[in-house]
N, C-alpha and C positions, 0 to 999 in steps of 0.2 A: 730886825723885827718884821713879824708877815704884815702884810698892810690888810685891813677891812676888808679890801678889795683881791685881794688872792684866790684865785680858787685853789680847790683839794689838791688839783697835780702841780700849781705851781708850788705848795708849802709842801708837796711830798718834796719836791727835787730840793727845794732848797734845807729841809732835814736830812737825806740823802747825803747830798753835798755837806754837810757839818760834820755828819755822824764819818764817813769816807776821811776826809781829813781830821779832826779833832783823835779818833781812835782806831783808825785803823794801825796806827804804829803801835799804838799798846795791842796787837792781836784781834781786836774786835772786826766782827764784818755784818754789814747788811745790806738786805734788798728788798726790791720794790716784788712783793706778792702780786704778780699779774692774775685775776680774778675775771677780770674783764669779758671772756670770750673774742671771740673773732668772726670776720665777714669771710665767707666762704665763696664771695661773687654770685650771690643771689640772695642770703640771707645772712644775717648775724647769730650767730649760737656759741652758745659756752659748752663748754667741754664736761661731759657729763660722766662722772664715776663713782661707785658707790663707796670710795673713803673719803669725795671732797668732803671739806669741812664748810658749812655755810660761815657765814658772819668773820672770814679772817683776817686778821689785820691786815693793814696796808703796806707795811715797814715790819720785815723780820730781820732777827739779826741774833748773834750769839759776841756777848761782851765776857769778861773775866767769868768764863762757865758757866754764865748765868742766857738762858734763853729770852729774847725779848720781844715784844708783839708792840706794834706802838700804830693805833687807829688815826689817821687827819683823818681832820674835821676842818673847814672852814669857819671863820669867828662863830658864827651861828648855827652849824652842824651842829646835829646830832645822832650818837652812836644809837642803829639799829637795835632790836631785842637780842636780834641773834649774835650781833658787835659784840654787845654786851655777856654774853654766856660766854664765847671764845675767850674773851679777857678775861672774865673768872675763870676760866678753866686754867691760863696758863698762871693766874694768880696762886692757885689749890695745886701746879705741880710743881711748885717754888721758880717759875721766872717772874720776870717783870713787863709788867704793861700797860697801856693805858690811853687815852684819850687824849690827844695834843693838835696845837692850832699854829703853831709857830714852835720855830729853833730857840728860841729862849726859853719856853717851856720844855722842851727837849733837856736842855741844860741844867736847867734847875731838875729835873726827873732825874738824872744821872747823877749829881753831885748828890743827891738823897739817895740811890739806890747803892751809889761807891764810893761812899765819902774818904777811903784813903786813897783816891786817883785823881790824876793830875788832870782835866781836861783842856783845859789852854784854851 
């Protein structure tokens, strides 16, 4: 369970780390959306092109064909407007996604999205 006290990059590694062991044996794979930008040794800049997508998940990943976007948040995060439009977008082109604060909500999201998979 994430404690109170987690920030966003420790509960990403530690869903990272679940999702990596729990399914990567059944075919599933995900990653960390680097979104961040970079210091170029005088400044900080994100990387600028006109297909990035604003607002995209933090955790992508493709499970039993299905596309999956999954936002951390810490306990009292909240998803952006634009969070929010990405995750309806990939809701409207039939994957799965959504707003998660811990690897038990992770769990309970996958046993609801593939109820005949074994997740262990």
């Amino acid at each position: 369970m994430s404690k109170s006290s987690d920030s966003e990059a420790q509960i990403e590694i530690k869903i990272l780390e679940y999702l990596s062991l729990a399914l990567r044996s059944q075919g599933g794979f995900f990653w960390k959306n680097n979104t961040a930008g970079f210091y170029d040794g005088t400044r900080f800049r994100k990387h600028s092109s006109p297909y990035s997508i604003n607002g995209t998940s933090d955790i992508l990943g493709v499970f039993d064909g299905k596309f999956i976007a999954l936002e951390v948040k810490a306990l009292n995060g909240r998803a952006s407007a634009q969070q929010k439009i990405f995750i309806e977008k990939i809701h409207s082109c039939g994957g799965h996604s959504a707003v998660v604060n811990s690897v038990e909500q992770v769990k309970e999201l996958f046993e609801e999205w593939f109820p005949s998979i074994s997740l262990g």
